[in-house]
Structure formats: C-alpha cells, structure tokens
C-alpha positions as CSV (number, residue, x, y, z in Angstrom):
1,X,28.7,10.0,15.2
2,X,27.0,6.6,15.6
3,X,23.5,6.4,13.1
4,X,21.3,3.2,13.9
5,X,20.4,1.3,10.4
6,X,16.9,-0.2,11.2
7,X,17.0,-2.8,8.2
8,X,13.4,-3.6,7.1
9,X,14.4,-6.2,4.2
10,X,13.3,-9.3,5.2
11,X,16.2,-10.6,3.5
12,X,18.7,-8.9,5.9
13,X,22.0,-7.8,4.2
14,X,21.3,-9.5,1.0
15,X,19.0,-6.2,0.1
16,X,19.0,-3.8,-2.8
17,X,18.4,-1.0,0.2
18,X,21.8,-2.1,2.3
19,X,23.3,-1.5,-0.7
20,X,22.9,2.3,-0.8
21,X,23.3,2.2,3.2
22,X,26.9,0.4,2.5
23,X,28.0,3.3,-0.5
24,X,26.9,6.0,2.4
25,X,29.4,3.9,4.3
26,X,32.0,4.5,2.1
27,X,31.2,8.1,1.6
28,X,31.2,9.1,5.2
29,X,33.5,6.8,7.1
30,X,33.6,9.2,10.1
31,X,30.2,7.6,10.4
32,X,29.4,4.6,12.4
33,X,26.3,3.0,10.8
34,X,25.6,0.2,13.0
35,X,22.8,-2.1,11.5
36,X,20.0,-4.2,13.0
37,X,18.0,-6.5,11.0
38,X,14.8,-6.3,12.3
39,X,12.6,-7.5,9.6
40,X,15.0,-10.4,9.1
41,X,15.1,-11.6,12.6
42,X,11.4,-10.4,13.6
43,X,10.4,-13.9,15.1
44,X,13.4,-14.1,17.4
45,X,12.6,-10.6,18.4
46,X,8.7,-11.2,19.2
47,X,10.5,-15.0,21.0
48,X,13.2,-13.2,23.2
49,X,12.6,-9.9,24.5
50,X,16.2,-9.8,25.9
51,X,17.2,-9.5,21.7
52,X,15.2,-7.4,21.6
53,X,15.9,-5.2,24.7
54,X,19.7,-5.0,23.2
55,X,18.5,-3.9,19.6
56,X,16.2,-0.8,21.4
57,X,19.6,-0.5,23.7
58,X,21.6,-0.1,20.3
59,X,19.0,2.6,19.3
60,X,19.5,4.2,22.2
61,X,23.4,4.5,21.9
62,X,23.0,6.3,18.3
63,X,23.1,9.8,17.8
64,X,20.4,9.5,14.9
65,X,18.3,6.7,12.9
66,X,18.0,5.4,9.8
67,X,14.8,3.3,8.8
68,X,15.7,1.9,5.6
69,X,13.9,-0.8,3.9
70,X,11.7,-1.4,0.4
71,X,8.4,-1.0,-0.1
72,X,6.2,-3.9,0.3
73,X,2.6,-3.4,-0.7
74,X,2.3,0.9,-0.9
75,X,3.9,0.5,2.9
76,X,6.4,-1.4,4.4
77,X,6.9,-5.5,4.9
78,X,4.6,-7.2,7.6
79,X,8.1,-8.2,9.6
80,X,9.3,-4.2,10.2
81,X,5.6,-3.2,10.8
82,X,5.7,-5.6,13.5
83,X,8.5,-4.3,15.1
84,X,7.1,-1.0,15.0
85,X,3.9,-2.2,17.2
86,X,6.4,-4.3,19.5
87,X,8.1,-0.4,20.2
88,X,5.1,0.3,21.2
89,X,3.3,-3.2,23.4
90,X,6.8,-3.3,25.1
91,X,7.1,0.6,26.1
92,X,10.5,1.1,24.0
93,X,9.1,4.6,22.7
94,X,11.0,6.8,25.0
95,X,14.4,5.6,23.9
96,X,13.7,7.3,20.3
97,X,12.1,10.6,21.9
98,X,14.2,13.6,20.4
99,X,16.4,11.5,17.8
100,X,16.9,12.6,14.2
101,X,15.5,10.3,11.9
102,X,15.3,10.1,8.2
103,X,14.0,7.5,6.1
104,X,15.7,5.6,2.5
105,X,13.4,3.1,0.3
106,X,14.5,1.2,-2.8
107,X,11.4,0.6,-5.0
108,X,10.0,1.3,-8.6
109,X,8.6,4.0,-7.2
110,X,5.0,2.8,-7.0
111,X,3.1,4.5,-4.1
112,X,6.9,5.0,-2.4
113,X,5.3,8.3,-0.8
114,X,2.6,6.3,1.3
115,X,5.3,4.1,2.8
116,X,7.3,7.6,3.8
117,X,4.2,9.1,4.9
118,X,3.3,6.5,7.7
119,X,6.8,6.1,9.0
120,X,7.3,10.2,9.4
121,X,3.8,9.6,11.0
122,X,5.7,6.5,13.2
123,X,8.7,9.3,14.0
124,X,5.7,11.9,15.2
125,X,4.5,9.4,17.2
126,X,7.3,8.5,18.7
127,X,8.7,12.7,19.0
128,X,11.3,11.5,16.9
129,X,13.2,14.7,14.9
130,X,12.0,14.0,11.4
131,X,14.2,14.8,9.0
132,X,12.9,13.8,5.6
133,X,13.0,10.5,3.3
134,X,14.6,9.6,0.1
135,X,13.3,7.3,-2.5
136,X,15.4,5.5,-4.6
137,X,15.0,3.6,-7.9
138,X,16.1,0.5,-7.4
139,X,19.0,1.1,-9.8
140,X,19.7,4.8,-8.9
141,X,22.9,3.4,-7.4
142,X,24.2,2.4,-11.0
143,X,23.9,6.7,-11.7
144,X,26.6,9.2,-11.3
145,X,23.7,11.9,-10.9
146,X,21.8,9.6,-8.4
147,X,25.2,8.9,-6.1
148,X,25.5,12.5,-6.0
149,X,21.9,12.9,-5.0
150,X,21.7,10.5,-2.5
151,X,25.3,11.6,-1.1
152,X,23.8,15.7,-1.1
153,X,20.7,14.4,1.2
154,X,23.1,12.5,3.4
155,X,25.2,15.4,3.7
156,X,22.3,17.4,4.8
157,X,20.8,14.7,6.8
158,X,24.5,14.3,8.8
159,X,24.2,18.5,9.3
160,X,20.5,18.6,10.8
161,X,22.0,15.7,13.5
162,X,24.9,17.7,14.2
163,X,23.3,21.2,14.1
164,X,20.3,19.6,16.0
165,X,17.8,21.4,13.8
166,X,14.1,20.9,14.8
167,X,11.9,19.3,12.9
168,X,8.0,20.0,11.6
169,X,5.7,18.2,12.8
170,X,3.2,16.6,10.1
171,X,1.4,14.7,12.0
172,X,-0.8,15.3,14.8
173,X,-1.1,12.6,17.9
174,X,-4.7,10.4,17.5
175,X,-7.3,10.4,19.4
176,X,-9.3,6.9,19.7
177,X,-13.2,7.2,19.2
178,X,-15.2,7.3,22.3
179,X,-18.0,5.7,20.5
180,X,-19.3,2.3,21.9
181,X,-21.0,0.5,18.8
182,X,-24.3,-1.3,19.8
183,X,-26.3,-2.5,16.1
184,X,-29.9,-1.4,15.5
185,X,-32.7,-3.3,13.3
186,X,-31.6,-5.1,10.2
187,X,-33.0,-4.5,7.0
188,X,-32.1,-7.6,5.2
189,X,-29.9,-7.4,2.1
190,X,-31.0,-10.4,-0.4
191,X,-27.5,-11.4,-1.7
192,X,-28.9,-14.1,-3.3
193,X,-26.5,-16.6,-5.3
194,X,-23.7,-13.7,-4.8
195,X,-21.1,-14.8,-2.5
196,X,-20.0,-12.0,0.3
197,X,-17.2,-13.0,2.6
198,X,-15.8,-11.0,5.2
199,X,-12.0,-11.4,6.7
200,X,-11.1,-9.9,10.0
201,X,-7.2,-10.4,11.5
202,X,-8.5,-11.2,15.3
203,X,-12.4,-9.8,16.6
204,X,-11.1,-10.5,20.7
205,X,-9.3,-7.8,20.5
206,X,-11.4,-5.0,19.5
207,X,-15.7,-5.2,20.9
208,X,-16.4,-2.1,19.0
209,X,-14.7,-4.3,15.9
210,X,-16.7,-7.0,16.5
211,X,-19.9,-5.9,17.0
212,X,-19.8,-4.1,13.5
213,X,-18.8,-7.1,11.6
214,X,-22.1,-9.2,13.1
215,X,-24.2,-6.4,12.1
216,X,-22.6,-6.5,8.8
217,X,-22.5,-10.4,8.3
218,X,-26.4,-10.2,9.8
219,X,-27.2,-7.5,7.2
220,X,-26.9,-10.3,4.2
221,X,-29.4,-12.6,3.7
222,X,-28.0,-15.6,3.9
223,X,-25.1,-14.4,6.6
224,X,-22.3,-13.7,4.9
225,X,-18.9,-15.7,5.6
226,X,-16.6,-14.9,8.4
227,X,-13.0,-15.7,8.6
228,X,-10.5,-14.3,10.7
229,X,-7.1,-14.6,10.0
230,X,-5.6,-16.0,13.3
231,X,-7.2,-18.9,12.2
232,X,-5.5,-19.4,9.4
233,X,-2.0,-21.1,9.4
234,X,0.2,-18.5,8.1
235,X,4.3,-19.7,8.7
236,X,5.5,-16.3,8.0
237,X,5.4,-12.7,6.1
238,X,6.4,-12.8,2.2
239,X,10.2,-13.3,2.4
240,X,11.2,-11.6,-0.9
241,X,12.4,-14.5,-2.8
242,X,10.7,-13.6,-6.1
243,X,10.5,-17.1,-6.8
244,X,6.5,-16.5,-7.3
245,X,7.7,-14.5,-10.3
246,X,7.9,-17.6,-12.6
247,X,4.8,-19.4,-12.0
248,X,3.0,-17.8,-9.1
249,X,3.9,-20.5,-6.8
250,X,5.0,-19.5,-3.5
251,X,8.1,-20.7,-1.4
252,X,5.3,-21.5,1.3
253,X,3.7,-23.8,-1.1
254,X,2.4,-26.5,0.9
255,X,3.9,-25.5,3.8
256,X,1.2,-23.8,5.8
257,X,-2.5,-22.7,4.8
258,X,-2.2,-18.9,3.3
259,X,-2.8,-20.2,-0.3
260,X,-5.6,-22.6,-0.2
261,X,-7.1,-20.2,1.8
262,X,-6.9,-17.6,-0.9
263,X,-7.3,-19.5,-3.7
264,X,-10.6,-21.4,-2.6
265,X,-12.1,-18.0,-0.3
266,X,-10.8,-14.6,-1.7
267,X,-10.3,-15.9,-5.0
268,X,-14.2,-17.1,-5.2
269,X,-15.9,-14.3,-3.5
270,X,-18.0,-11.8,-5.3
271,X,-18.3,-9.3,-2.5
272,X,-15.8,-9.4,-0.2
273,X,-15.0,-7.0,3.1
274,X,-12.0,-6.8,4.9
275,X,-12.4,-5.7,8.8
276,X,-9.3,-4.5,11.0
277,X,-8.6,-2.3,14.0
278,X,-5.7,0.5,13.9
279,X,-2.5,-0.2,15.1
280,X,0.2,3.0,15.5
281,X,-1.1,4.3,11.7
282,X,-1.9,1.2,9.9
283,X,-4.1,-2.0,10.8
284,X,-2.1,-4.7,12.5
285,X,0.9,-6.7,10.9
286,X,-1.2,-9.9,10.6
287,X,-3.4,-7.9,8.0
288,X,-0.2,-6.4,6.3
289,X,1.1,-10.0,6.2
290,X,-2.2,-11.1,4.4
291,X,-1.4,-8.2,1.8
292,X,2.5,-8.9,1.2
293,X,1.5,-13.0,1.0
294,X,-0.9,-12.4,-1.5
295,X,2.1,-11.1,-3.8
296,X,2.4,-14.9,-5.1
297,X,0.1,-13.8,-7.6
298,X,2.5,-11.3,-8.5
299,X,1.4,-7.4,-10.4
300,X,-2.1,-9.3,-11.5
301,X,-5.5,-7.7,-10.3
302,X,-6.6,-11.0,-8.6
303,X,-9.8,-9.3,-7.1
304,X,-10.6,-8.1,-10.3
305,X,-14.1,-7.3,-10.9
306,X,-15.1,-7.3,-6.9
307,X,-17.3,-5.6,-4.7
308,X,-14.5,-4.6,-1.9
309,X,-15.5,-2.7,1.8
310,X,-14.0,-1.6,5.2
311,X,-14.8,-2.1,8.2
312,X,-12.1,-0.6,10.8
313,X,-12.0,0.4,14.3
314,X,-10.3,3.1,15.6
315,X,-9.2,6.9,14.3
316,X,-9.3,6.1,11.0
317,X,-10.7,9.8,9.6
318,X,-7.2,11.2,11.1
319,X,-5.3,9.1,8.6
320,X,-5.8,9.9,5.5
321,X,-3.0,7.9,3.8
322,X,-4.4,4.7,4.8
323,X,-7.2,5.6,3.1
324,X,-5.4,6.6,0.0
325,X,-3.6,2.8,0.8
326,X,-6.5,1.5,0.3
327,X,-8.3,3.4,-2.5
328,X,-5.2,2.7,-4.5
329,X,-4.9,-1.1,-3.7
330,X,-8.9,-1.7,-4.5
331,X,-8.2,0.2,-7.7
332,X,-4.7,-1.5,-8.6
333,X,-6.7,-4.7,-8.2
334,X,-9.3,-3.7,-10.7
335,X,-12.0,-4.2,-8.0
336,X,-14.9,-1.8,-6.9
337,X,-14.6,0.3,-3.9
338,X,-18.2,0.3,-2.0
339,X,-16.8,2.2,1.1
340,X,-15.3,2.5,4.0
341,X,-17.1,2.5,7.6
342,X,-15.7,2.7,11.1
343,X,-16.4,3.7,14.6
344,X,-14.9,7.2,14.5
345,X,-17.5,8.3,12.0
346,X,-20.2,9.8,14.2
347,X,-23.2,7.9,16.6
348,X,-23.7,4.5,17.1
349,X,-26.7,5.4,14.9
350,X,-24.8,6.8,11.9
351,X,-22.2,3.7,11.9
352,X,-25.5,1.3,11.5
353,X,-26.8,3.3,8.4
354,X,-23.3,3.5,6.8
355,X,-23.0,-0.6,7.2
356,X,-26.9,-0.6,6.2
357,X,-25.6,1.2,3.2
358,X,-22.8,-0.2,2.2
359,X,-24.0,-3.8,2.2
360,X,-26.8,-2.8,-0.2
361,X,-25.0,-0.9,-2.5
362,X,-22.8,-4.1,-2.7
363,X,-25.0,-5.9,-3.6
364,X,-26.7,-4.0,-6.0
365,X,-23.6,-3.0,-7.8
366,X,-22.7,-6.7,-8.1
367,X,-25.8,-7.4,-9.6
368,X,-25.2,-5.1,-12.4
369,X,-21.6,-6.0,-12.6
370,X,-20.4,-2.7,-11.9
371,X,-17.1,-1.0,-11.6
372,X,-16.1,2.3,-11.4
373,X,-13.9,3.9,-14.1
374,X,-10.4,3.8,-13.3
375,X,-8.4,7.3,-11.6
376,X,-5.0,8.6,-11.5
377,X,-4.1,5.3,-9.0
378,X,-5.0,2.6,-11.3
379,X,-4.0,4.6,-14.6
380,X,-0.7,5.9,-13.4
381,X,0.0,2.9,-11.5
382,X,-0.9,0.3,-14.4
383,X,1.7,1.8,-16.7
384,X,4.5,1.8,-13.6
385,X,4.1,-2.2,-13.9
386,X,3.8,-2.3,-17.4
387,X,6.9,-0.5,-18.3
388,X,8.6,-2.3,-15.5
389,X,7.5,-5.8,-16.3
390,X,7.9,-5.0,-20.2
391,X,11.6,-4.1,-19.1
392,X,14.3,-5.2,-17.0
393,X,12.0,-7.2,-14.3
394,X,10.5,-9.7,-16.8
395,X,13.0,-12.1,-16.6
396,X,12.1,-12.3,-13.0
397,X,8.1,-11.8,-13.1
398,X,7.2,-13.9,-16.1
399,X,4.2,-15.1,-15.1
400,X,3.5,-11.3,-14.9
401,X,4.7,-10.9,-18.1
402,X,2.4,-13.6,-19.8
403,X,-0.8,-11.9,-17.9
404,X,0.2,-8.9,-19.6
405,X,0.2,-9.8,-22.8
406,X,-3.0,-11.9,-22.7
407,X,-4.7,-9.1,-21.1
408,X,-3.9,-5.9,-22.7
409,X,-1.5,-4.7,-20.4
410,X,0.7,-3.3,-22.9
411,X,-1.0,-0.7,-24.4
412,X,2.1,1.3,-25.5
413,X,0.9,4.6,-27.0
414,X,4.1,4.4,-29.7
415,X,2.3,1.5,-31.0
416,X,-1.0,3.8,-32.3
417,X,0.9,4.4,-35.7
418,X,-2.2,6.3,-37.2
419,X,-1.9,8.7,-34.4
420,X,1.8,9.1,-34.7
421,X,1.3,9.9,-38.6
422,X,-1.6,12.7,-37.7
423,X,0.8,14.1,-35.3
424,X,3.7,13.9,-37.3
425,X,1.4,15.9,-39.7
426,X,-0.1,18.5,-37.7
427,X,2.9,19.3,-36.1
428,X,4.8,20.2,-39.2
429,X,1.0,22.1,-40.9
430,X,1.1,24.2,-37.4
431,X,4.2,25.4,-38.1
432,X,2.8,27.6,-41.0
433,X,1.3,30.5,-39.7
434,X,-2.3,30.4,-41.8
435,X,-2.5,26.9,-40.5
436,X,-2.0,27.3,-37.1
437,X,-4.6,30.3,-36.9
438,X,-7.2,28.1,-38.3
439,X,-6.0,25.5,-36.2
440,X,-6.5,27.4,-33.0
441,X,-10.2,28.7,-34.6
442,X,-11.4,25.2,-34.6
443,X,-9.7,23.1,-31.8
444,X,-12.7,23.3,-29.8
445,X,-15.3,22.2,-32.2
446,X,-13.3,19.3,-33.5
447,X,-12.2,18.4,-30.1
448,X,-15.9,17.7,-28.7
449,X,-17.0,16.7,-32.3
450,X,-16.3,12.7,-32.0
451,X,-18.4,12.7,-28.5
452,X,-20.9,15.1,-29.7
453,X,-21.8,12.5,-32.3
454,X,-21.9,9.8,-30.3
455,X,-24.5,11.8,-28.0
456,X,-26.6,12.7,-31.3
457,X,-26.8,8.8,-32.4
458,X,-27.9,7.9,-29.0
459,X,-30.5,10.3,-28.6
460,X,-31.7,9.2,-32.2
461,X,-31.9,5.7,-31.0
C-alpha cells in the first residue's frame, strides 16, 4: 500500500509534523509513505508545471493521502493553500476523486479544528473519501499514551483504505452568487481625523469585489485608503524560522516591503477593512500570506483596539468556518468586529445598506472607543498563549514573553491567594452537614449580592 504524504511545512523535512509521519513509518513498514514537499517547494511548483505534473502523477499512484502539515494562523501556511488553488487552476482534481484521505496537524492546539475543517471541506470538494483528522500536541510524540493514540487512528485509517469504507460527506458543493453588485446613493460617513484603510489582495479579478470596495471607500468622507496587496513587494510566505520570536524582527527584514507596509499602514489605522474574494473555502493565498507574515509580531494583539470589517465576494454564507476564522482572529487581536458584508447576502440593494451600515457604525464605535467584551475565542484562546508562552516556548518567543508581562497576560488564577484561602475554607465548612444546608439556602442571594450593590449605588448616583 503506497499513502501520498502532502507535506505542508514550509520547512520541508525539518518539521515537528514529519516527525510523527516518520514514527508511522516505523510502525507500519508494509507502508510506503512517499512524501512531497509541497509547501517547501511551492514556487518551483507555481514556475514549472512539469514538477508539478509529476507530484499530482505521484498522487495518483497512491492508494490513499495524507495531508499533513501545522497550523499556521487557525488554517494552514499560505505555501500549501496555494497548492491547493493550483489543484484546482491547472484541472488536477480528478486525480484525487475517490481516494481515502485523512488529515495529521502538529500545533498547540489553538483553533486546530478550523484548519481540519477546511481541508475535509478541500477532500469534499475534490470527492475525496474523507476519513477523519488527528491533532497532535506538538510534543504528543514524547507520550507512551499519545504513540498509542496516534498508532490506533493509523491503524484504523490503514483499515478504511483497505476495506474501502465510504465516507460522510460534511460539506456540501458551493454555489457562487448570481448577484451582480451595482452601488446606489452615498450617504456620507464623516470619519473625520479617524484613519480608515482598506486592503484588498487583487480587485481585477473579481467586478462584483471591486465595485463594493469603491462604494465602501466612497462611503467615508474623506475616501478612505486603498491598498491592494499585489502591490506590495512580498518575497515569500512566513518560513517558520521563529527567529521573530526574540525581537519581532523578521528574516525578510529589509528584504522586500511586507513590514514597512505594516508597520506605517495597518499598524496606524483606526478602522481598517480587509476585502477578498473566495478561493476553494478560504480567500486567496496572497491574503493567507498577509496573515502568516504578520506573525513577526509574534502572539501580540497588534490591531488592538481597531474597528475591523469584511468585504468578500463569493459564497461566503455557505462557509461558516471562515467566519468563525475570522471572528476568532479579530477577537485574538483584541480588535472590534463591525461586520461582515458580501455579495451572496441578498439584492444589490441589501449589499449597499449593509456597506452603508457598516461604515457608520465604524465610525461611530471608534468615536466612543468601543470594543466589545471578549467571548469564548479571545478568553479560551488568551490563556492557550499564555500557558504556552509562560512554559516551554518562551525561550523561543521572548519578545512574547516580555509583552506578557507588561500587559497582564499572566493572570494565573493560582496567584489570587485570597480566593484560594476562601476556598480552602468553604470547602472544608461544606463538608459539615448544617453548613452545607445553609450554604445551599443562601448561594443565590450572596451570588448576585456584589452586582446587586453595584446596581443600587448607580441608581443612587
């Protein structure tokens, strides 16, 4: 049995993911795992379509395939995602019709279920037999229990190729928006000394796209800012390195314009809107590049306190997990979410009220200074970093490390010693029976009581 190892590590081999591909080696060597490094060698491949005619050629000699890679950004690295649209532009889909195809990620498990999510979506798309995915701590392969894991969802994986079991489905094909955008009146938005910038990847490509951003820019008086990212001089994806973990300086430091860009455009904005068209279940690798690049500023909320807005083209209601992508990274950057508008939400009409809409309420929220309260995303995922950074990855992210402590970050609950005295307390009190009736009898009253006098000074004021 021959299984094709699609490596999405831009570093090729030297990846904490080939690791656990090479153990599954040694576990199953009546399995030929033949690997191709297509994050690694993506330029070649976008270059030469004879190299990359042999790699599909390779898939197509495999009995099954394996997309393994870690996560970049709550997906996976700009490089893989575009291979993924080159399967697509260069009509390669039918060689994966019908394969089994399973999916292993190395990661601290932060948002590791969105980057499964949109490749099973990839392997619906492309009627491959999904099979499931496996998420892996980075250092799961130091654990007895996680070997065993890993080798039991292997085994199984190995059975559903040979057995040929079908898969389900979880994904249903898209449908593109028939919906030909043409803007309506303007009601100007006074933005006033507030700065609102708006980044597209490439407006040729998409009319619908294009038209929605003018009416948008138009919508602010003065015009906001347009800049598209083809015009900026962006070398490559992020490569990995880590070396930004020190000091925030980036390996492309000087060498192309991605930075200064960022520094002197994203950095300064107050309202800022980013505008893409879908490609297979994502927006295009350019604007997944922007989002790995940014990393040089490490696990810091760098659009923290923005007004932040979408503009996309395409079926973007039938994806709900770029939405939640999105909605997460907004709230992970400490930033304000003002909303999301696009041309599969209704008539040409209802698209130039929601860009009406959202322009004003950016503004007005900007004025006030305004940011929601964070949710489960920017809670749960806040204390993923801190632990993380507190831990084994600060000697690699210390600028990280030095944010957190000037900022708060590490708000470690075992630190609150008067609450670990009360609990200590109550715990052993409840354990009398008297106690723990009157405990019960009053929980509910002394539970709203601090908020209830809050509420009772306020209305006294």
């Amino acid at each position: 049995m021959k299984i094709a190892v699609l490596n999405g590590s831009p570093k090729g081999q030297i990846s904490v993911t080939m690791q656990y591909v090479h153990f599954l080696e040694q576990i199953f060597p009546e399995i030929e795992f033949k690997y191709f490094d297509v994050a690694l060698k993506i330029k070649k491949l976008e270059k030469d379509n004879k190299t990359f005619q042999e790699i599909i050629a390779g898939i197509a000699s495999a009995d099954a395939v394996l997309w393994a890679f870690p996560l970049y950004t709550l997906l996976v690295c700009s490089q893989y995602k575009k291979f993924i649209e080159l399967i697509f532009e260069r009509n390669s889909a039918s060689v994966f019709r019908g394969k089994p195809a399973a999916v292993l990620t190395t990661s601290i498990n932060f948002f590791d279920y969105t980057a499964h999510n949109y490749i099973n979506a990839v392997c619906d798309d492309l009627q491959m037999n999904f099979f499931g995915s496996y998420s892996a701590e980075m250092n799961d392969l130091l654990k007895s229990k996680e070997r065993q894991r890993l080798k039991t969802f292997s085994e199984l994986f190995i059975k559903a190729i040979k057995d040929g079991t079908p898969s389900i489905k979880n994904n249903k094909p898209l449908i593109a928006p028939e919906v030909v955008f043409d803007a309506e009146a303007i009601k100007p938005v006074e933005a006033e000394s507030k700065k609102v910038l708006i980044v597209a990847d490439d407006l040729a490509e998409n009319p619908n796209l294009q038209k929605m951003v003018e009416r948008l820019r138009q919508t602010f008086s003065p015009a906001a800012e347009l800049v598209q990212l083809k015009d900026i001089d962006i070398k490559g994806g992020c490569l990995g390195c880590m070396q930004c973990g020190f000091d925030n300086v980036c390996v492309y430091e000087g060498k192309d314009g991605f930075i200064d860009f960022f520094n002197t455009k994203i950095k300064t904005a107050d309202i800022l809107f980013f505008a893409g068209a879908i490609h297979d279940r994502y927006l295009s690798s350019l604007w997944k590049c922007f989002f790995d690049r940014h990393f040089f500023n490490g696990h810091t909320p760098v659009l923290l306190n923005k007004q932040t807005g979408f503009v996309i083209s395409g079926p973007f209601s039938q994806i709900y997990n770029l939405r939640e992508i999105f909605e997460a990274y907004v709230e992970m950057q400490h930033a304000s979410l003002v909303g999301f508008v696009s041309d599969d939400m209704g008539s040409s009409a209802e698209i130039n009220i929601a860009l009406q809409n959202m322009a004003s309420r950016s503004v007005a929220q900007s004025k006030l200074g305004y940011i929601p309260p964070p949710t489960f995303y920017q809670v749960a995922g806040n204390k993923v970093f801190r632990d993380a950074i507190w831990g084994r990855l600060r000697m690699v992210f210390q600028a990280d490390h030095r944010y957190y402590k000037e900022h708060g970050f590490y708000n470690f609950p075992q630190r609150k010693y008067k609450w670990r005295i009360i609990n200590s307390t109550l715990v052993l009190l409840t354990k009398i029976p008297a106690v723990r009736r009157e405990f019960m009898k009053r929980i509910k009253t002394e539970m709203i009581k601090p908020c209830a006098n809050v509420v009772k000074k306020t209305k006294s004021q």
